[in-house]
KOLGU-4560 file (N, C-alpha, C; in nm, 3 decimals, padded with zeros to 5 digits):
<recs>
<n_xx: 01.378 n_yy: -01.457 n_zz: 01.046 ca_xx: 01.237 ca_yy: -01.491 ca_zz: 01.042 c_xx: 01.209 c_yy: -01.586 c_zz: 00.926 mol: A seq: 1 type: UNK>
<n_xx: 01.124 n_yy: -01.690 n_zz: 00.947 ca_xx: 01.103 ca_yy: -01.755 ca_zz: 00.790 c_xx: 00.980 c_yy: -01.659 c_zz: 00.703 mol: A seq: 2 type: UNK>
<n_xx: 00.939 n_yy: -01.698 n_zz: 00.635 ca_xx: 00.917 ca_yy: -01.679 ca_zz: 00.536 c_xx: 00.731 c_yy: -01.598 c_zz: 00.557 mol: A seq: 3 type: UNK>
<n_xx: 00.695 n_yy: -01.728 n_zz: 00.628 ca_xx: 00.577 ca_yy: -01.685 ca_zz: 00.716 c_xx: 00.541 c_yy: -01.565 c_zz: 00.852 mol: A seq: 4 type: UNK>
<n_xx: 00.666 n_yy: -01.614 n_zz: 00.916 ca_xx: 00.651 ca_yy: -01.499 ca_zz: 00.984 c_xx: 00.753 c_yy: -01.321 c_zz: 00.960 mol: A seq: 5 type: UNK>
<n_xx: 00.788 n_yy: -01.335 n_zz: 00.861 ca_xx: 00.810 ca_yy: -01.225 ca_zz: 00.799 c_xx: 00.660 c_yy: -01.138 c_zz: 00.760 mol: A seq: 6 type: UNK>
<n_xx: 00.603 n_yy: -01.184 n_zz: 00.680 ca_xx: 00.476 ca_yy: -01.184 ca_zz: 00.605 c_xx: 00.420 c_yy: -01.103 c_zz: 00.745 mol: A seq: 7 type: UNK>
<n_xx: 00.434 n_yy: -01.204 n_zz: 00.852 ca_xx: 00.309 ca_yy: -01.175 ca_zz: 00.981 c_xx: 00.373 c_yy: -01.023 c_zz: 01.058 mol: A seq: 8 type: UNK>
<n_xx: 00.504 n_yy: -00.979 n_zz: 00.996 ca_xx: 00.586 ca_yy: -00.905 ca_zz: 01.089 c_xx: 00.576 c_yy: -00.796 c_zz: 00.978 mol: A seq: 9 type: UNK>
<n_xx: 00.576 n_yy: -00.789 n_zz: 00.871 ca_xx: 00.507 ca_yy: -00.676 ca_zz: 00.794 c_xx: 00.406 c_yy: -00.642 c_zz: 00.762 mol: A seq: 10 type: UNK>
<n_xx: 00.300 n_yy: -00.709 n_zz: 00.820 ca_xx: 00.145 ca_yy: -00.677 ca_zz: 00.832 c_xx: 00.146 c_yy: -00.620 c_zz: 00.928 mol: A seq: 11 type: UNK>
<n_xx: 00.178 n_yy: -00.630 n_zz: 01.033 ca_xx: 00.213 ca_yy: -00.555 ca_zz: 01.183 c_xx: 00.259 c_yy: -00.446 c_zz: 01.165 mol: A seq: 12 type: UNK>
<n_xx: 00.339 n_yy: -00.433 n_zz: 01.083 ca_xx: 00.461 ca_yy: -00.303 ca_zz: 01.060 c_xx: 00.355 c_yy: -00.203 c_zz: 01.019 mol: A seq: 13 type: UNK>
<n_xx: 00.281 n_yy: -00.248 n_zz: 00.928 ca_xx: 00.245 ca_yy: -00.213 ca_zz: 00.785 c_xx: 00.146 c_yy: -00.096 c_zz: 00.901 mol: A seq: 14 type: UNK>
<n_xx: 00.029 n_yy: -00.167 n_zz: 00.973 ca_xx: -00.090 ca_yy: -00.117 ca_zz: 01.003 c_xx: 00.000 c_yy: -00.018 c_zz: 01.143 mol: A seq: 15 type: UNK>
<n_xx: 00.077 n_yy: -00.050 n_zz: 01.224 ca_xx: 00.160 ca_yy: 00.034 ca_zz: 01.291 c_xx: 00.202 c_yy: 00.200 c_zz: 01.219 mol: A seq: 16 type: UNK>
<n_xx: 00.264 n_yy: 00.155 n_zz: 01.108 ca_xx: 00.332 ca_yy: 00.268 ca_zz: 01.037 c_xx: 00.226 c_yy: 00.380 c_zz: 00.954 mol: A seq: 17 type: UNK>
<n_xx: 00.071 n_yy: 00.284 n_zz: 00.969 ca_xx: -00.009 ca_yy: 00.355 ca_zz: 00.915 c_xx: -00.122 c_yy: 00.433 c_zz: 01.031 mol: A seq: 18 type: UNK>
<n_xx: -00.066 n_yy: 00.397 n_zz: 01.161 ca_xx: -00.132 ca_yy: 00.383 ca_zz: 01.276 c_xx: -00.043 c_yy: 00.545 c_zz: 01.321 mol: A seq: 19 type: UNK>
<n_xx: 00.072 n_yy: 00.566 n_zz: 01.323 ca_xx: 00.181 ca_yy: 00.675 ca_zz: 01.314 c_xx: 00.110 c_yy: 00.779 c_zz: 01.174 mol: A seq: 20 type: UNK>
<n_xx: 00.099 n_yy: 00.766 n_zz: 01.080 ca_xx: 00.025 ca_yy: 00.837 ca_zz: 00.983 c_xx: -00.076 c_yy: 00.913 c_zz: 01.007 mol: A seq: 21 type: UNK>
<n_xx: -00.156 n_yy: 00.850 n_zz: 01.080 ca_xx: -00.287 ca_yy: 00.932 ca_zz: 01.118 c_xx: -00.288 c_yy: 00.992 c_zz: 01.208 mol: A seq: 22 type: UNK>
<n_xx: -00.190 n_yy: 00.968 n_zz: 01.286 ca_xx: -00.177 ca_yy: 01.057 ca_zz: 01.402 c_xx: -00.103 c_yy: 01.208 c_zz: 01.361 mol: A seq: 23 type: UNK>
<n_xx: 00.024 n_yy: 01.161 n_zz: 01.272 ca_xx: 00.127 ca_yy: 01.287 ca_zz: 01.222 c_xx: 00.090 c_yy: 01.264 c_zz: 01.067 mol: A seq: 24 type: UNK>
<n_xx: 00.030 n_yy: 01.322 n_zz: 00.993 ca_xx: -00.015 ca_yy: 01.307 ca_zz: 00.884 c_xx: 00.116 c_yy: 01.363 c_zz: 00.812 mol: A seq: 25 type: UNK>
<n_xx: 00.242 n_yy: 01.323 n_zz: 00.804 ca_xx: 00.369 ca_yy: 01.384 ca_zz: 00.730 c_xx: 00.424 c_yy: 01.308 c_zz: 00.622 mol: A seq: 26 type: UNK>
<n_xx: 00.496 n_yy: 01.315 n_zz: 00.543 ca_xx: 00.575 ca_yy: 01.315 ca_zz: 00.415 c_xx: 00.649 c_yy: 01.175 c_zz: 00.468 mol: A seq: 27 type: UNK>
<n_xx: 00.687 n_yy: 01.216 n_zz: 00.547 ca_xx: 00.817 ca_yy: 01.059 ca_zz: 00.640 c_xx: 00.698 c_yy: 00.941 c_zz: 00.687 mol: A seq: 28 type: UNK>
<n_xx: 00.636 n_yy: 00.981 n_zz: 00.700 ca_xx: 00.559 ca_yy: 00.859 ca_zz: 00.783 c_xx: 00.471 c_yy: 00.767 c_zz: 00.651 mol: A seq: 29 type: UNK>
<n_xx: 00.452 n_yy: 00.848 n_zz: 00.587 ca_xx: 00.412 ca_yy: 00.816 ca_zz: 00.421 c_xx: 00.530 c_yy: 00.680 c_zz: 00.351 mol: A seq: 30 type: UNK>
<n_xx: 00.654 n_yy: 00.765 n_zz: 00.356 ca_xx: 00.760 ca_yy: 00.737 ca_zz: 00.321 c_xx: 00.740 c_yy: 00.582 c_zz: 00.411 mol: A seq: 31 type: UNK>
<n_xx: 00.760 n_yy: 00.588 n_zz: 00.508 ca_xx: 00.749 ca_yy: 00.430 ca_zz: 00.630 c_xx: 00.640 c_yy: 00.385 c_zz: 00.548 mol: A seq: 32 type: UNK>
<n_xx: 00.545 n_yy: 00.380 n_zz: 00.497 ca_xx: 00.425 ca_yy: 00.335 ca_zz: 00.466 c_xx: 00.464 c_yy: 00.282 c_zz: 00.351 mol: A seq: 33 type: UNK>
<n_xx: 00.508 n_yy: 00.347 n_zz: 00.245 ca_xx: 00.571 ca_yy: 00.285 ca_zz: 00.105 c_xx: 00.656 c_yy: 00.222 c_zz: 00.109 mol: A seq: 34 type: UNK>
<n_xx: 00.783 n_yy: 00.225 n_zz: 00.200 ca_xx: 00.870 ca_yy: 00.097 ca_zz: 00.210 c_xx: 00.849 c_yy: -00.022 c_zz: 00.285 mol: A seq: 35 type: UNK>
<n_xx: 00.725 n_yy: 00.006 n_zz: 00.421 ca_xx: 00.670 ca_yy: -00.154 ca_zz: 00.387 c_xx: 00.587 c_yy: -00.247 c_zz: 00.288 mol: A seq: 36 type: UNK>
<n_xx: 00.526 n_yy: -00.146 n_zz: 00.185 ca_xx: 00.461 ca_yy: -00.183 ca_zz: 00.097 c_xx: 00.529 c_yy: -00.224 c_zz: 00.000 mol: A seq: 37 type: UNK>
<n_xx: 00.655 n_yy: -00.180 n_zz: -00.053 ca_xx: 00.760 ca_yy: -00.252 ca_zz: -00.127 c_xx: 00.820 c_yy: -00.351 c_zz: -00.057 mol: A seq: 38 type: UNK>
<n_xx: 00.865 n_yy: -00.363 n_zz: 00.024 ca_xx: 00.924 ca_yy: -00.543 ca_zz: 00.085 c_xx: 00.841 c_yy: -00.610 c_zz: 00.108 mol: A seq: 39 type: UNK>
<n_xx: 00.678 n_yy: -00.611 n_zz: 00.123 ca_xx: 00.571 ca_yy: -00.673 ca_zz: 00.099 c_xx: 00.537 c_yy: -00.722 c_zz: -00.046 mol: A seq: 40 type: UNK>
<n_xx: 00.559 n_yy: -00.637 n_zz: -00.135 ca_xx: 00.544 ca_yy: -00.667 ca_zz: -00.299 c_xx: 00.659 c_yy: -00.767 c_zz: -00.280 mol: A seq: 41 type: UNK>
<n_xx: 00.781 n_yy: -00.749 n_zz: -00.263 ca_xx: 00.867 ca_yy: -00.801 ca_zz: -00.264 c_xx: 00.913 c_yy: -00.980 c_zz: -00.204 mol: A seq: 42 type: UNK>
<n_xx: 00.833 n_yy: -00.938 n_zz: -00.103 ca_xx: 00.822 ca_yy: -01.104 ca_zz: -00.020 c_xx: 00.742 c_yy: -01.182 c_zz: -00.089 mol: A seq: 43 type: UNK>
<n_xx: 00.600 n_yy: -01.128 n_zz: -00.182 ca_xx: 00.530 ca_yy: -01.205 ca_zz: -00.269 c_xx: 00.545 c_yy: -01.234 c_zz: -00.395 mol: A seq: 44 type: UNK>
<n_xx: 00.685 n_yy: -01.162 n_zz: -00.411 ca_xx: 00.730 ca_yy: -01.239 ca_zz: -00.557 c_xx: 00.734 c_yy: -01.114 c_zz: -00.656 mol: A seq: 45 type: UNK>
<n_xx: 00.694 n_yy: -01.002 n_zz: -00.635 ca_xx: 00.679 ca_yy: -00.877 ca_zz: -00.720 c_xx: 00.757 c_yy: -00.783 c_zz: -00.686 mol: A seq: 46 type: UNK>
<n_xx: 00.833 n_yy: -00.704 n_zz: -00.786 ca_xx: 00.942 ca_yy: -00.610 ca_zz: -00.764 c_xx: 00.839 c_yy: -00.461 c_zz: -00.765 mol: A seq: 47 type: UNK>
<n_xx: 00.899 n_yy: -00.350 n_zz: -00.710 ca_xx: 00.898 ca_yy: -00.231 ca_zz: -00.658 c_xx: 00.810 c_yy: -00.192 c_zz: -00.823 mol: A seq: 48 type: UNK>
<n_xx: 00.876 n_yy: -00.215 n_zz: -00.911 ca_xx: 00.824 ca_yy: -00.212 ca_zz: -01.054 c_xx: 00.655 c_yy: -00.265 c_zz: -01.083 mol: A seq: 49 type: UNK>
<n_xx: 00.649 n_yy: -00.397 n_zz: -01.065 ca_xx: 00.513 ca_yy: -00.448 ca_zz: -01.111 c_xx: 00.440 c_yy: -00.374 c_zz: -00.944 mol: A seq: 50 type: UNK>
<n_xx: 00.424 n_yy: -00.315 n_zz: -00.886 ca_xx: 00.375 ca_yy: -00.268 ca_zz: -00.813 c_xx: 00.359 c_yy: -00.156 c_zz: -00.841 mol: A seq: 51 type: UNK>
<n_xx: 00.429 n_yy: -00.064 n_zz: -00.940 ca_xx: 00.449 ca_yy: 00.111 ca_zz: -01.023 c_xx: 00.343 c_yy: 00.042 c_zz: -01.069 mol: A seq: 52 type: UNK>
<n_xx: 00.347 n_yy: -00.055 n_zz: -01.173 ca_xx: 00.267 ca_yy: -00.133 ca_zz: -01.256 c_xx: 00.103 c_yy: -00.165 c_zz: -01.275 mol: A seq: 53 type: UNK>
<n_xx: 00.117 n_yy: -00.155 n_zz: -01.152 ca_xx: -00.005 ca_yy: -00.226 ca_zz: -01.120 c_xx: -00.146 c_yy: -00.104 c_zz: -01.074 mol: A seq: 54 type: UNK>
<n_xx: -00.046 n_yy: -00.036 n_zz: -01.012 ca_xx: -00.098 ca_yy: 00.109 ca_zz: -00.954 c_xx: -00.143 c_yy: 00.143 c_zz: -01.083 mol: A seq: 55 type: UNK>
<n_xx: -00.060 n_yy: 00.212 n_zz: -01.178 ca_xx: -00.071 ca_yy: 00.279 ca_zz: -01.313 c_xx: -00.217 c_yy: 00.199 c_zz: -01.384 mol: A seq: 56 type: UNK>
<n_xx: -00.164 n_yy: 00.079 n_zz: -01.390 ca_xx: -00.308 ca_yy: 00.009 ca_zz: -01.471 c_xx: -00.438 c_yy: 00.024 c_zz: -01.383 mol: A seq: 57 type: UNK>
<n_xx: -00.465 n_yy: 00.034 n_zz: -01.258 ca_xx: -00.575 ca_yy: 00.024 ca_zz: -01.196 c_xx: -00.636 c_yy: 00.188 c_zz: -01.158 mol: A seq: 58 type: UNK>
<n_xx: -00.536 n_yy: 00.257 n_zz: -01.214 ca_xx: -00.554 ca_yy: 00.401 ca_zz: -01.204 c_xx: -00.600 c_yy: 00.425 c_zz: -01.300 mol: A seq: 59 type: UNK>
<n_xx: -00.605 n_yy: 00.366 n_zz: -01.450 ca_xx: -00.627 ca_yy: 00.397 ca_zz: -01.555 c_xx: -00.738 c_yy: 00.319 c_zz: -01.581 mol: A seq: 60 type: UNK>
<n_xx: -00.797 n_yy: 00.194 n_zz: -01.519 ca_xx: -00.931 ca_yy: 00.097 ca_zz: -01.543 c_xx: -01.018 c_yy: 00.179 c_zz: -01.455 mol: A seq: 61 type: UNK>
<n_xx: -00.999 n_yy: 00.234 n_zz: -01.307 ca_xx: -01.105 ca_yy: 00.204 ca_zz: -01.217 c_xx: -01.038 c_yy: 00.387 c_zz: -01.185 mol: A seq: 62 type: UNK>
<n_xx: -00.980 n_yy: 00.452 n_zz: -01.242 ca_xx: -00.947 ca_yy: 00.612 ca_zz: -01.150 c_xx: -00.864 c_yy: 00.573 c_zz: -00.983 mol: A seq: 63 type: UNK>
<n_xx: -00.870 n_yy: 00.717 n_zz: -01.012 ca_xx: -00.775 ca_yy: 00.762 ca_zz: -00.858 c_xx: -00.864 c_yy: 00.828 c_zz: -00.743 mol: A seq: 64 type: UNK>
<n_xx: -00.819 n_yy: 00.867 n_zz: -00.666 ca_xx: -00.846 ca_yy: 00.945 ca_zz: -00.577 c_xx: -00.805 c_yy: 01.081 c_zz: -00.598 mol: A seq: 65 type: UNK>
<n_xx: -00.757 n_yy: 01.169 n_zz: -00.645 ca_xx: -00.720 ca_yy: 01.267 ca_zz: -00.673 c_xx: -00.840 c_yy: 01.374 c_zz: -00.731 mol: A seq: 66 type: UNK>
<n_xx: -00.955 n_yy: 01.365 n_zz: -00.793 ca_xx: -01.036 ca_yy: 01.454 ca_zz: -00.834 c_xx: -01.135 c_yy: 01.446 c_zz: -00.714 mol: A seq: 67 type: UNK>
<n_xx: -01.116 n_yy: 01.342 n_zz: -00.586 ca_xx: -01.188 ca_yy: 01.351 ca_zz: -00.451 c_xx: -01.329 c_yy: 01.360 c_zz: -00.487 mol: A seq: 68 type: UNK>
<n_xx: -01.342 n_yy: 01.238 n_zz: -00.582 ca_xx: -01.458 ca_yy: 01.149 ca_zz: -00.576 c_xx: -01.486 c_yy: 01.036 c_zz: -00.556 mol: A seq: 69 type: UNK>
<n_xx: -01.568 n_yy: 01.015 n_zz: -00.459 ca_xx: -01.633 ca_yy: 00.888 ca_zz: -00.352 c_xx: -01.752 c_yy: 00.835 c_zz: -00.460 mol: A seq: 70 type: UNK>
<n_xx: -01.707 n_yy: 00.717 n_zz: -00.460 ca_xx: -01.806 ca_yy: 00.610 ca_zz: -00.576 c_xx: -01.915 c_yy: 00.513 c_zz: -00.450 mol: A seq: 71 type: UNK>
<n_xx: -02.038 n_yy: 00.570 n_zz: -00.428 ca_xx: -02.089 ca_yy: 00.466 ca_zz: -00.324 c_xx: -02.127 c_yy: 00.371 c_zz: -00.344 mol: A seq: 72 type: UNK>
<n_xx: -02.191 n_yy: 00.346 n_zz: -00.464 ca_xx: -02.261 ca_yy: 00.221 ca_zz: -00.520 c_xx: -02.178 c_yy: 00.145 c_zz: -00.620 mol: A seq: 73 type: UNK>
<n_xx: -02.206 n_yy: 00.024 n_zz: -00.647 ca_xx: -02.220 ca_yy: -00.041 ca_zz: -00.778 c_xx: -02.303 c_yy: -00.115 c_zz: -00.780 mol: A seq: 74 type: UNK>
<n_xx: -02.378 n_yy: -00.081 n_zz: -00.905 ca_xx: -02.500 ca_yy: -00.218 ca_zz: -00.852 c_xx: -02.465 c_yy: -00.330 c_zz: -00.960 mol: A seq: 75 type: UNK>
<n_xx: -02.591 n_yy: -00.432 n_zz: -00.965 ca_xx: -02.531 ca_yy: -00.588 ca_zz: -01.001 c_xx: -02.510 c_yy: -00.544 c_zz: -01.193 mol: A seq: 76 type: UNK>
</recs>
């Protein structure tokens, strides 16, 4: 595949594998979900690392999901 349609063949993958997720909400299908998301970091120039990276910093500016609180607003 070149370069482009790689890109177009892991966006496909991506929403497929997340399309399998919701149906079987399991550990493996998760797993499918994170390794297209790493050869995606990966096709754009970013290793498995600045993607740990990136998570960590935006977890620490803007929070997680984990205390299962929904932010509805921001205003200007």
């Amino acid at each position: 595949l070149s370069d482009e349609e790689s890109k177009q063949y892991l966006r496909k993958k991506l929403t497929e594998e997340v399309d399998e997720y919701l149906i079987n909400e399991s550990l493996e299908e998760l797993a499918d979900i994170v390794e297209v998301l790493y050869t995606l970091a990966e096709v754009h120039g970013h290793s498995v690392f600045d993607l740990g990276r990136m998570r960590r910093r935006k977890l620490f500016e803007k929070g997680g999901f984990v205390n299962k609180i929904c932010l509805e607003y921001v205003g200007d």
